[in-house]
N, C-alpha and C positions, 0 to 999 in steps of 0.2 A: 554354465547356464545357457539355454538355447536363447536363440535370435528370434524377437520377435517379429512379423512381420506389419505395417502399419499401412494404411490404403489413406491419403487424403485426395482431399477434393481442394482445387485450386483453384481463385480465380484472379487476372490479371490483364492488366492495359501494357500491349505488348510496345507500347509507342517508341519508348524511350531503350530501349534490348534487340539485338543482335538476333532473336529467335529464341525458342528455347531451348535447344543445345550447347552444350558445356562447350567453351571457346577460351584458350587464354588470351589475356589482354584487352578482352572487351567484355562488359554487361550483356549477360544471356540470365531467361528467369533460372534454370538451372543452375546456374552456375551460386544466384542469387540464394534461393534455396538450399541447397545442399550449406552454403558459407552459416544458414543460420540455425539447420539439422548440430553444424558444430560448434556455434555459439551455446547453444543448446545443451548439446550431450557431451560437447569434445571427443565426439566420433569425426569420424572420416569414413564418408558413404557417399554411395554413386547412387542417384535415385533411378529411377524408372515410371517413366512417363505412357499414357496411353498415345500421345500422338505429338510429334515433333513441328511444333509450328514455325512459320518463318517471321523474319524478322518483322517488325510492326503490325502483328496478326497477334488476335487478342484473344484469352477464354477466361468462361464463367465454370465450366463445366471441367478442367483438367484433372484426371486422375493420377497419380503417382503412388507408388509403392517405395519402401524401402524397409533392411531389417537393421535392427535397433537390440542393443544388449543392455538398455536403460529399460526397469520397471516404473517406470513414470506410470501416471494411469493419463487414460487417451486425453483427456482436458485439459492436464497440465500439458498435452505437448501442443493442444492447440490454442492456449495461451502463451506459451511459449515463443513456437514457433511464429507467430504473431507480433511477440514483442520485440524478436531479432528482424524481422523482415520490413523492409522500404512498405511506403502508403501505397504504393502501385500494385504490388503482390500481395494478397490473403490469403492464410488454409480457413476453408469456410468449415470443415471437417475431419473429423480422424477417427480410423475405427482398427482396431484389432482383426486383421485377418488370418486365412490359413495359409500355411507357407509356400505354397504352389500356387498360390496367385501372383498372377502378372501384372500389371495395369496393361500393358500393351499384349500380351500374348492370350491372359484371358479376355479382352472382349470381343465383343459379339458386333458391336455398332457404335459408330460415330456419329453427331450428329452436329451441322455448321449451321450458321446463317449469313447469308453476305447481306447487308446493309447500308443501302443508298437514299441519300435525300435530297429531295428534291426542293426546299426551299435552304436558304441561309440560315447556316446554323453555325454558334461559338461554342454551345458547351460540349454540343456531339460531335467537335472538327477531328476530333482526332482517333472517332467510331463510325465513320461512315464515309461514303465515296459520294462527296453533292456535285450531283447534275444539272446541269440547267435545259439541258435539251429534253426535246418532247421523247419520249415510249412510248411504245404503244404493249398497254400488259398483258393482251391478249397475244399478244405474237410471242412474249415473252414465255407464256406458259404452255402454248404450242409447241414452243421447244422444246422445252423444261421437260411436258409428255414424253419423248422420245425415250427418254435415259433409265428410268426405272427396267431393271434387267440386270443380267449377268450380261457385260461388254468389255471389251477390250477398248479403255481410255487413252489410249498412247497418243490421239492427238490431242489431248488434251492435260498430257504434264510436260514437267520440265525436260526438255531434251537431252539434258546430263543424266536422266532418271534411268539405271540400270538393273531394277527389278528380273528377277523372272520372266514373271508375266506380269501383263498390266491389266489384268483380268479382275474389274471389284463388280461387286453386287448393290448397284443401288436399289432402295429400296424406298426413299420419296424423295422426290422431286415438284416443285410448287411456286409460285410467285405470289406475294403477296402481298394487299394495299395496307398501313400503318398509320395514318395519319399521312405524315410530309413523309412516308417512310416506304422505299418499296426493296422488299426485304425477299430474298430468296433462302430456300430453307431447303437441304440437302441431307439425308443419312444414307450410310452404307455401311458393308462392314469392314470398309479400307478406301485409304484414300492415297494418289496419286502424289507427288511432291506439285505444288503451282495446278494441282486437276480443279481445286475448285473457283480459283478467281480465275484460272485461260479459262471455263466453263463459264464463267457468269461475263469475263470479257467478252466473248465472241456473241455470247444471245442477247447484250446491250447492242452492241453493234447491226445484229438484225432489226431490231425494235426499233431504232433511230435510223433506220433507210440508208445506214451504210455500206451494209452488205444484203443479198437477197434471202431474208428465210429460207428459202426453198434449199440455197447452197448448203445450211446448217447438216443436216443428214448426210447430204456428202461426204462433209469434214468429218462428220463423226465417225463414219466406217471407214473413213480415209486411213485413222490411227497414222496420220501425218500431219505432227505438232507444226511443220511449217505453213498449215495451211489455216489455220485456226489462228484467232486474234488475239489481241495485247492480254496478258492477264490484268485483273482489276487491281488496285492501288490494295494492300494490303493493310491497312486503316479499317476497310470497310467489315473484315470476316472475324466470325467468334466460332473458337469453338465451344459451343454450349452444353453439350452430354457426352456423356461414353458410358455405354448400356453392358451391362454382363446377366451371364447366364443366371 
């Protein structure tokens, strides 16, 4: 019998997990996952995700694939996989694809939000980065402007990051007001390891008068991670979509 393939849609509060890569010895959503693919089917399968998030970095929007030698019909495995899985991870969905889909190799675009508040909050402590100091969101989306293009990000990911190239295509870039919520919101069709909170660290830091806007464009062409600021607290970022052709 051929393997079917299954594309779900995932969503999860990264708080309490290691990331979502498979790690022994420690809680990764992965790791979570696949344990209950084999509660499930009593397969043993390695999934595949659209994007590898870091530890306490959160999504609504996560895509995974994997192939499956159970004829379950897609409902049952998203009742299923449902009832093996912890209250922090969901499959919001599951559909029968074709077998040359990827979650990560077919898509087209990713898309974040980093999310900061600005008053006291307990039930979003553990979805947002609260600030208390003033911004200013005009400087913030001044910068923000710069990034839409095809650019070489290198200062702005992790300095272990050993890619090819660090060459992605953003494709929007924006800040925006929410209520107590000032939310930046990013797509491209690839992202850096740490590109999108040192991104949203370094244009907090202009906005609050600790560094000069003006420096921002510098760092940017710099593609010298050392010259670019803290990455933001990883609480704050979702990944919320992943777009295919």
């Amino acid at each position: 019998m051929a393997l079917r393939n299954l594309k779900l849609i995932v969503e999860y509060d990264g708080t309490d997990y290691h990331g979502w890569q498979y790690q022994d010895n420690v809680a990764t959503v992965q790791g979570r996952l696949e344990a209950a693919i084999f509660g499930m089917t009593g397969e043993t399968v390695r999934v595949t995700a659209a994007g590898r998030t870091d530890a306490g970095v959160h999504a609504r929007g996560q895509v995974v694939n994997f192939k499956t030698g159970r004829d379950f019909p897609t409902h049952r495995f998203l009742t299923g996989l449902n009832a093996y899985l912890p209250a922090d991870i969901a499959v919001r969905s599951v559909a029968e694809v074709g077998e040359d889909f990827n979650a990560r190799f077919s898509a087209v675009e990713r898309r974040y939000r980093y999310y900061i508040c600005t008053a006291y909050t307990a039930l979003n402590r553990h979805a947002c980065w609260q600030c208390f100091f003033e911004m200013d969101v005009a400087v913030l989306n001044d910068l923000a402007a710069l990034l839409p293009g095809r650019h070489d990000f290198g200062a702005f990911c992790r300095v272990e990051v050993t890619s090819e190239t660090k060459v992605c295509e953003v494709r929007r870039s924006l800040w925006l007001r929410e209520g107590d919520m000032i939310v930046y919101e990013v797509s491209a069709d690839r992202f850096l390891h740490g590109m999108v909170r040192t991104l949203v660290g370094t244009m907090v830091d202009a906005a609050r008068g600790k560094t000069d806007p003006a420096d921002f464009e510098r760092v940017f062409r710099s593609r010298d991670r050392t010259l670019a600021g803290q990455a933001a607290p990883a609480r704050g970022l979702v990944l919320e979509e992943v777009r295919y052709p």
